[in-house]
C-alpha positions in Angstrom: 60.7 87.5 116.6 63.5 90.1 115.4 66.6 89.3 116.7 68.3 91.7 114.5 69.7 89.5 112.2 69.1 89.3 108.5 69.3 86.5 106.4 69.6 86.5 102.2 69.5 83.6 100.8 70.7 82.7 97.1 68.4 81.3 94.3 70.3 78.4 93.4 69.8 74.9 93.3 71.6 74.8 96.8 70.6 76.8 99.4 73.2 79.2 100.7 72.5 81.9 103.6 74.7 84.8 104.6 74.4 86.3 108.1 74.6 90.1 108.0 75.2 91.8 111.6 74.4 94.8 112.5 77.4 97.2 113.1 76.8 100.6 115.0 78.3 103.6 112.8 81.1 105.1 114.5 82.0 108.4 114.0 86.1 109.3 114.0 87.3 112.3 115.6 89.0 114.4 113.2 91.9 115.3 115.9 92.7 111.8 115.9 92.6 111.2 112.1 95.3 114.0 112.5 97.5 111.8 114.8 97.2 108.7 112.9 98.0 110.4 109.8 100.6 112.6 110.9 102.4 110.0 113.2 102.5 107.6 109.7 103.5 110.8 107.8 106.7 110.8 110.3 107.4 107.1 110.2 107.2 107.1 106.8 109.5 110.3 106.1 112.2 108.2 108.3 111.7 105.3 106.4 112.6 107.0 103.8 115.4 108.6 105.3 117.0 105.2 106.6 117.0 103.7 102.8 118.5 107.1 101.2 121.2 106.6 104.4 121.0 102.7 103.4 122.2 102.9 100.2 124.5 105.2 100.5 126.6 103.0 103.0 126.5 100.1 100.8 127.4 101.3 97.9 130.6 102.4 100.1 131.0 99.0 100.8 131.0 97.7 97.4 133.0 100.2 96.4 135.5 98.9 99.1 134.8 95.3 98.1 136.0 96.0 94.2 139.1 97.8 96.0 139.9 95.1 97.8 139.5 92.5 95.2 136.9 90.5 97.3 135.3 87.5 96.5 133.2 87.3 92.5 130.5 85.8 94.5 130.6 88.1 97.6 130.9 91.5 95.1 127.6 90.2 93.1 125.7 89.0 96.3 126.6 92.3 98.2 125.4 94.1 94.4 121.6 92.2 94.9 121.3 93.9 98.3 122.4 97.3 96.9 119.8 96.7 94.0 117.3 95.7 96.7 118.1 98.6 98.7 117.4 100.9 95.6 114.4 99.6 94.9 112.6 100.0 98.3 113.4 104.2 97.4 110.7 104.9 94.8 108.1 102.6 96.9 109.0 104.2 100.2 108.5 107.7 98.2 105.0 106.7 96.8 103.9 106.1 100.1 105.4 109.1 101.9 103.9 111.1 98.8 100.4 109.1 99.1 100.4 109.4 103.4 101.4 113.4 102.8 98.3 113.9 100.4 96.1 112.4 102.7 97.5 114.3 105.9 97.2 118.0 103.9 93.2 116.7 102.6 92.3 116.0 106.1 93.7 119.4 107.0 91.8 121.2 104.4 88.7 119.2 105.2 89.1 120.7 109.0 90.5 124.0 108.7 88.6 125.1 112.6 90.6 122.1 114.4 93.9 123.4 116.9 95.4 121.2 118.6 99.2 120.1 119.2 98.5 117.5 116.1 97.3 120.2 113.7 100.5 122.0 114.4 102.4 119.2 114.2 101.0 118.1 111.1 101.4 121.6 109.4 105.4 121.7 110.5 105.5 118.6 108.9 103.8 119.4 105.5 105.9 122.7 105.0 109.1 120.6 105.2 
């Protein structure tokens, strides 16, 4: 009887099986690849955006905080969040850089696709 299921077992001195299922192969539209990778493209570019912004308002704020002769322990704990802050720009950068690379490769790979995505996608690589 072939119920579809395959078993392996393990040569060992116990006796281990693994169940392997069968999985249909999907095929992904390349249209929607586009949206997925263009809508994280534009999530990601804000992102980015939003720490630049980020930073810049806190260090106005410490800057504010040293005027005003705040708190030692205020000034330093408000100086970890501003170092936290400017960390999160290189990592948001890889990742806009890495989603970008994979948007434009997907583009190449389907040069004959036109839809609203494709142009969205292309606005969004030439900025």
């Amino acid at each position: 009887i072939n119920t579809g299921l395959e078993y392996s077992k393990v040569e060992s001195s116990k006796r281990r099986t693994t169940l392997k299922m069968p999985r249909k192969q999907t095929i992904v539209d390349p249209e929607k690849q586009i949206q997925f990778k263009t809508k994280a493209v534009q999530r990601l570019s804000k992102e980015h955006q939003y720490y630049h912004t980020e930073v810049a308002e806190n260090e106005a704020k410490l800057a504010k905080m040293k005027a005003d002769d705040a708190d030692f322990y205020d000034i330093k704990k408000f100086q970890e969040v501003l170092d936290e802050s400017n960390m999160m720009i290189p990592d948001s950068q890889s990742r806009l850089k890495k989603s970008t690379d994979e948007l434009s490769a997907l583009l190449s790979a389907n040069p004959d696709l036109d839809c609203e995505w494709v142009t969205q996608a292309k606005e969004l690589l030439s900025e």
